[in-house]
C-alpha positions as CSV (number, residue, x, y, z in Angstrom):
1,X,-130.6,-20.9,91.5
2,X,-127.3,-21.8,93.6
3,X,-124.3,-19.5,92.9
4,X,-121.7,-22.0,94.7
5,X,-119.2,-23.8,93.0
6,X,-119.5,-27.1,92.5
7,X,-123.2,-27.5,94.1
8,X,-125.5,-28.8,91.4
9,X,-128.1,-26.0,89.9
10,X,-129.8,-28.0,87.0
11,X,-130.3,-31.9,85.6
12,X,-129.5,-32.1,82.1
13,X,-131.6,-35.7,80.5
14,X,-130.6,-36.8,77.1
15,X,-133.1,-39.0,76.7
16,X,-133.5,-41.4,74.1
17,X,-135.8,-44.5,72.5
18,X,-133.3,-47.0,74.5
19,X,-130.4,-44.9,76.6
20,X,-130.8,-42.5,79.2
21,X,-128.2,-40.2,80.3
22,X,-128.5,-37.7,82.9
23,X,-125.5,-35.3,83.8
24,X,-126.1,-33.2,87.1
25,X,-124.7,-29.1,86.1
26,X,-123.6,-26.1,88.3
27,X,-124.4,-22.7,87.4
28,X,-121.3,-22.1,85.7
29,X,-122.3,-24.3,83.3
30,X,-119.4,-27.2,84.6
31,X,-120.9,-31.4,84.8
32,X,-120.6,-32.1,88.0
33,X,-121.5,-36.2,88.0
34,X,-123.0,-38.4,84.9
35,X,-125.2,-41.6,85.1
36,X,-126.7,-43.7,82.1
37,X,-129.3,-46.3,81.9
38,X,-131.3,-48.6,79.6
39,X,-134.3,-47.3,80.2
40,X,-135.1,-44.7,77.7
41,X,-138.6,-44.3,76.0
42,X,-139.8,-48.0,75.5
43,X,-138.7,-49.2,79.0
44,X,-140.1,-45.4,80.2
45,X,-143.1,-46.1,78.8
46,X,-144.5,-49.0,81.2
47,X,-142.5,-48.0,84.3
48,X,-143.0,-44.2,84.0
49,X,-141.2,-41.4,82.8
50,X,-141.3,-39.6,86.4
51,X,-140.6,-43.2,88.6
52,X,-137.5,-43.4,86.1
53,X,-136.3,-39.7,86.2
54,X,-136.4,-39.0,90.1
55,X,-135.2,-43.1,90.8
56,X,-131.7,-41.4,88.4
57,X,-132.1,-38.1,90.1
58,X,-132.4,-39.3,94.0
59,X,-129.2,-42.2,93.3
60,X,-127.2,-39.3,92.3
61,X,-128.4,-37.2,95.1
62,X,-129.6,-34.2,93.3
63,X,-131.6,-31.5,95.6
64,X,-135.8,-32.5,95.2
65,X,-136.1,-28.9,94.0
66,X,-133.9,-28.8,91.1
67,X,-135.3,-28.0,87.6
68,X,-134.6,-30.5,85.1
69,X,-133.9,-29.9,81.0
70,X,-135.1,-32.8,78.4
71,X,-134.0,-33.5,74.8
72,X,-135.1,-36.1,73.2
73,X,-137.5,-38.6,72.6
74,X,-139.6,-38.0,76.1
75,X,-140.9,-35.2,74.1
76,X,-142.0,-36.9,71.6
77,X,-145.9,-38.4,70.9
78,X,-145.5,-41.5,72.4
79,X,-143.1,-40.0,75.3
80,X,-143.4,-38.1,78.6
81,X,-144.8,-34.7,76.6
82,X,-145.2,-33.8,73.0
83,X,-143.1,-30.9,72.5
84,X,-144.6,-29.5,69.8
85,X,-142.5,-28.9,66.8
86,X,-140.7,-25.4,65.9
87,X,-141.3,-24.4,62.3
88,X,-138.2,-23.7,60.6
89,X,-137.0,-21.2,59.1
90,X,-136.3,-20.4,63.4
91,X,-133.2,-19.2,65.5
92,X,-131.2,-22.0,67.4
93,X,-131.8,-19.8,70.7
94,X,-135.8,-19.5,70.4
95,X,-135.5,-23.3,69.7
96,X,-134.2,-24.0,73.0
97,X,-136.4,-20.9,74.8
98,X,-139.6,-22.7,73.7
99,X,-138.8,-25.9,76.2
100,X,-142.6,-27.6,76.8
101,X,-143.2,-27.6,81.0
102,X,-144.4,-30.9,82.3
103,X,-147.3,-30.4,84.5
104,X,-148.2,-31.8,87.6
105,X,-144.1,-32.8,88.7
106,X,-142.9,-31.4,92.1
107,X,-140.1,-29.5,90.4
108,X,-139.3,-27.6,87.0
109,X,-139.5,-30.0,84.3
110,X,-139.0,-28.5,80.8
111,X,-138.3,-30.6,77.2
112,X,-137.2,-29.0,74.0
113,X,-139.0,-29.5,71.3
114,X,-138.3,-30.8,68.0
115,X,-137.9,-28.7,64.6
116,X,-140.7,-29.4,61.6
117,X,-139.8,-28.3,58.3
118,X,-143.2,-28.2,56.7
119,X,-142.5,-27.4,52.9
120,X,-145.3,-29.4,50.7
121,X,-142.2,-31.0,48.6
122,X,-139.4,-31.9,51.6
123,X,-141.8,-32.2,54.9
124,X,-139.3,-33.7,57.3
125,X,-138.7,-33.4,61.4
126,X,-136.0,-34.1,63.7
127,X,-136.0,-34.3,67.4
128,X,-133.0,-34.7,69.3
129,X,-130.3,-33.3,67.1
130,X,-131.7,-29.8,67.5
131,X,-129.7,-30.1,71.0
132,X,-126.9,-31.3,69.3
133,X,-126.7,-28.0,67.3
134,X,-127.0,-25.8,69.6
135,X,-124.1,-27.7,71.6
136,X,-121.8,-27.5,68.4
137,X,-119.9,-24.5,68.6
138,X,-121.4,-23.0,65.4
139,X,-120.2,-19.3,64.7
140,X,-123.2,-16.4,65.0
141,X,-122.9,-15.2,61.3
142,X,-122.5,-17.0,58.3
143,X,-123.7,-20.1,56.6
144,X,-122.6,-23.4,58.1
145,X,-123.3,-27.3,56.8
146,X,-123.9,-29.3,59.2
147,X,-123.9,-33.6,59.1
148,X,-125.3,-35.4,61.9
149,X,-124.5,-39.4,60.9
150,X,-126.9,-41.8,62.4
151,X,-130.1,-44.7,61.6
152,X,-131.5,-41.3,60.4
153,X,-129.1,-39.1,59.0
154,X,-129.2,-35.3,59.2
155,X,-128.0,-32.7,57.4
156,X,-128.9,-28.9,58.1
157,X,-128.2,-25.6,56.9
158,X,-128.1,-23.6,59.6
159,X,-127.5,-19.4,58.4
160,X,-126.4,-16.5,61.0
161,X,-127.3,-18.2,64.2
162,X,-131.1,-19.5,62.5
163,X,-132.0,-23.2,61.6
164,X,-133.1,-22.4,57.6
165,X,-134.1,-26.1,56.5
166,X,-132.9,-29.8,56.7
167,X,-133.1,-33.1,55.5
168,X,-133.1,-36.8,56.4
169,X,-131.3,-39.4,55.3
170,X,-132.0,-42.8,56.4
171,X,-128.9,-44.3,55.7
172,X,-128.3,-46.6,58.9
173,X,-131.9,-48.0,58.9
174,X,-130.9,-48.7,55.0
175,X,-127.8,-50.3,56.2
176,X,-130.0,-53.0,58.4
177,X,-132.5,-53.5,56.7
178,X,-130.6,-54.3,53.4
179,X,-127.8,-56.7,55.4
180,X,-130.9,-58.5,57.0
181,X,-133.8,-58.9,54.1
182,X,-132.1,-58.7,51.1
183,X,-130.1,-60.6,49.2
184,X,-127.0,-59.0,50.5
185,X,-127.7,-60.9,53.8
186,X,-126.3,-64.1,51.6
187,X,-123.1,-61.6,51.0
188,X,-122.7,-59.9,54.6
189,X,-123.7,-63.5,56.5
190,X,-125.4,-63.2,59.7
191,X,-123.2,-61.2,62.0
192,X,-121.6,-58.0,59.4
193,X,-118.7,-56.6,61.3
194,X,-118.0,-53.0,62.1
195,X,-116.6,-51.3,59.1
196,X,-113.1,-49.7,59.7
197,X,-112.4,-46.3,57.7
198,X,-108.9,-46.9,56.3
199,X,-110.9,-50.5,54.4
200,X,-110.3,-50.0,51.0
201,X,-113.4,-51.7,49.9
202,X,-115.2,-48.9,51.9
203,X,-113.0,-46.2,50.3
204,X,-113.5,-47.7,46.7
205,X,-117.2,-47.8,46.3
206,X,-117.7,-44.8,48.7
207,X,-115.5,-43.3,46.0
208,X,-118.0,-44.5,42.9
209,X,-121.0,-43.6,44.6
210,X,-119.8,-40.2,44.9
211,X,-118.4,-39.9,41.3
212,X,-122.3,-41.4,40.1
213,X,-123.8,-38.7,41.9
214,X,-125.4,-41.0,44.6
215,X,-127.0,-43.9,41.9
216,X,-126.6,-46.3,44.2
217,X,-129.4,-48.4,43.5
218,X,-127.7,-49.5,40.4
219,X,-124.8,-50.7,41.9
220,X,-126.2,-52.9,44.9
221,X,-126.2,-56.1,43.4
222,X,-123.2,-55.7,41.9
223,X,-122.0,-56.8,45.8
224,X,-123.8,-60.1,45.8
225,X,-122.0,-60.9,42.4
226,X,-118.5,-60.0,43.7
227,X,-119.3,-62.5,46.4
228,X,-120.7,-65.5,43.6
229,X,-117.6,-64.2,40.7
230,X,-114.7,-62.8,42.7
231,X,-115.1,-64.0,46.0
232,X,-115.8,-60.8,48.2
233,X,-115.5,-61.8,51.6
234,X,-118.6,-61.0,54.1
235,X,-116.1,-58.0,56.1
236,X,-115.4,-56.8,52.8
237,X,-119.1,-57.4,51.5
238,X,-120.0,-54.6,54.7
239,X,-117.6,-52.3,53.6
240,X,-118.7,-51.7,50.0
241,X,-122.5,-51.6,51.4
242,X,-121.6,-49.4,53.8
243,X,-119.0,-47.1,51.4
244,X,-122.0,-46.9,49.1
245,X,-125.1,-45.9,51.3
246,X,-122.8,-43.2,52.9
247,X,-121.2,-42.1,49.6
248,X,-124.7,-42.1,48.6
249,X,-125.9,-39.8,50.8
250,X,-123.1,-37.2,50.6
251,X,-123.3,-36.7,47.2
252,X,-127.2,-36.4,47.5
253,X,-126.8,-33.8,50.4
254,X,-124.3,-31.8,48.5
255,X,-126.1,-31.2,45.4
256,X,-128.6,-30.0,48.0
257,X,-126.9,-28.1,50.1
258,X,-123.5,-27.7,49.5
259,X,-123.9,-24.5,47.7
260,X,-121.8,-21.9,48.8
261,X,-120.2,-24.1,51.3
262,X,-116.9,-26.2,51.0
263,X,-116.7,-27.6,54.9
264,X,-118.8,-29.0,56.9
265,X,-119.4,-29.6,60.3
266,X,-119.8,-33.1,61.8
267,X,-121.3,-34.1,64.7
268,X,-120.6,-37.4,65.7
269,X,-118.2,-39.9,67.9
270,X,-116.7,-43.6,67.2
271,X,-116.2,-45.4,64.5
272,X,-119.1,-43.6,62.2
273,X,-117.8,-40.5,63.0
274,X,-114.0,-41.8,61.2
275,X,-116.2,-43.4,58.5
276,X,-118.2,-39.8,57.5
277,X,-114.7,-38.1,57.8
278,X,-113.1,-40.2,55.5
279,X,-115.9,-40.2,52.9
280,X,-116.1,-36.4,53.5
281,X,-112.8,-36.1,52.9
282,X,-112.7,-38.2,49.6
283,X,-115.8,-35.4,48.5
284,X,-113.3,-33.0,49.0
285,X,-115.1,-31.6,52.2
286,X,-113.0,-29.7,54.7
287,X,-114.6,-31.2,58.0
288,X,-114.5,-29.4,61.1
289,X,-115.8,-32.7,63.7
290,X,-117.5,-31.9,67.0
291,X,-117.9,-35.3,69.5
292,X,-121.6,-35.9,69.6
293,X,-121.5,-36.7,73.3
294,X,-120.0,-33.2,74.2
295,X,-122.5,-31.3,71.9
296,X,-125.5,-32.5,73.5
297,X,-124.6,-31.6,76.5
298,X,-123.2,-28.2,75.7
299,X,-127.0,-27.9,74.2
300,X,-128.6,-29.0,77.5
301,X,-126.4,-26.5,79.2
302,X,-127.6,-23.3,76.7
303,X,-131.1,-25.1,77.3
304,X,-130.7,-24.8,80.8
305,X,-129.7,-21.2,80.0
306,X,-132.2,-20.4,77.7
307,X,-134.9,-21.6,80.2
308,X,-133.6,-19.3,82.7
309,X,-132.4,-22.6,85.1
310,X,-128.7,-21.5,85.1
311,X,-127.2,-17.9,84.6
312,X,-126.1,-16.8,81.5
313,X,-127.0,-15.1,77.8
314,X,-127.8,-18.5,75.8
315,X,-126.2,-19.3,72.3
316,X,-126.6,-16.1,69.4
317,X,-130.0,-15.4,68.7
């Protein structure tokens, strides 16, 4: 390991089914140079995971002997590695200590693996997000609720510094699929614009989901009439949709997991991040947000740490 400022010690890879980013680290922990790519799993794939990495690596002109730390999907099954899963009920810091080696590379190639929750009645895994965790700041002690917007939604509990269970939501795969092979595609046309937070058609039926408890089946069609009796507008169409799929799904987690817990902790950037922290907000969640880009690679970093790639003592245990 290099001790001099501003020399690069470690690669941190976010890498994912479509993007790559790599972020180059010293050993105090401080980014040092970025680079992103399209060429995340599917393109990684055909050309090779290795032929892609060191092609990133060598244009940013990291030294051929640096170790390298991976989240994402190049540790899943069709990836670079499978990573086998962590069981949880597991600490955050184990999580990151368990990185998979890749064998056979010239350097230190490690990827962190994935958490399995394997209850018979709510089986359910994440990969990916399990970075973004241990990037988000969470205090040592205590029980914190965490949302992690997305195509897959996450919500975990996470208790005194230890991943205790979690669950999926698909509620942006819903989104598409609905808006594309339904009959709401008549409603949201072909092109549905980005849904702004302050739309009141968003805040309305984000509003009713949450009062119904989540029934949102019930109320779907009840968009394609608005469009045939009162002349909802395709814009507007995509903001009750999206208002009720995300209403939806708070009110689901919370009866969940909200016990004991009036905040919660949101990981995500953009425009989804305002729309969860205006719906969270009209649950009458305290939100605490933490930029999705910065957490994962503050998780890389205690990765890196964990893994014994950079000094330090790693997130709480």
């Amino acid at each position: 390991m290099n001790s001099a400022s501003n020399v690069p010690s470690v690669a941190a890879v976010d890498w994912g089914t479509t993007r790559l980013r790599v972020w180059l680290v010293d050993e105090a922990g401080k980014i040092l140079a970025e680079r992103r790519g399209d060429d995340g799993l599917i393109t990684a794939q055909a050309a090779g995971f290795s032929t892609i990495l060191e092609g990133h690596l060598a244009a940013m002109g990291a030294p051929e002997a640096m170790p390298v730390i991976i989240c994402g999907m190049a540790g899943s099954r069709q990836g670079w590695l499978e990573a086998p899963y962590v069981t949880v009920p597991a600490p955050i810091g184990a999580i990151l200590a368990g990185a998979a080696r890749v064998p056979g590379q010239r350097r230190d190639i490690r990827i962190v693996p994935g958490l399995a929750q394997r209850q018979a009645d709510a089986p359910d895994v994440m990969r990916g997000e399990e970075t973004q965790l241990a990037g988000a700041g969470l205090p040592a002690k205590g029980r914190h609720l965490v949302c992690m917007p997305g195509t897959h939604s996450k919500w975990v509990l996470v208790e005194d510094g230890a991943v205790a269970g979690f669950g999926t939501w698909p509620t942006g795969e819903l989104f598409s699929v609905l808006a594309a092979h339904s009959i709401l595609r008549h409603s949201l046309g072909e092109q549905p614009q980005p849904v702004a937070s302050g739309n009141p058609f968003f805040q309305r039926w984000c509003e009713q989901a949450l009062a119904e408890g989540g029934d949102v089946t019930s109320r779907l069609f009840s968009i394609r009439a608005a469009g045939l009796l009162q002349d909802l507008k395709p814009d507007d169409a995509a903001a009750c949709l999206s208002g009720l799929l995300i209403g939806g799904e708070i009110a689901s987690a919370s009866r969940r997991y909200r016990k004991g817990t009036e905040s919660v902790v949101l990981i995500a950037s953009g425009a989804l991040g305002a729309l969860y922290t205006e719906a969270l907000g009209l649950a009458g969640l305290a939100v605490r947000t933490v930029d999705a880009d910065e957490a994962v690679r503050a998780g890389l970093i205690e990765a890196a740490r964990e893994n014994g790639m950079i000094a330090g003592s790693g997130v709480a245990a």
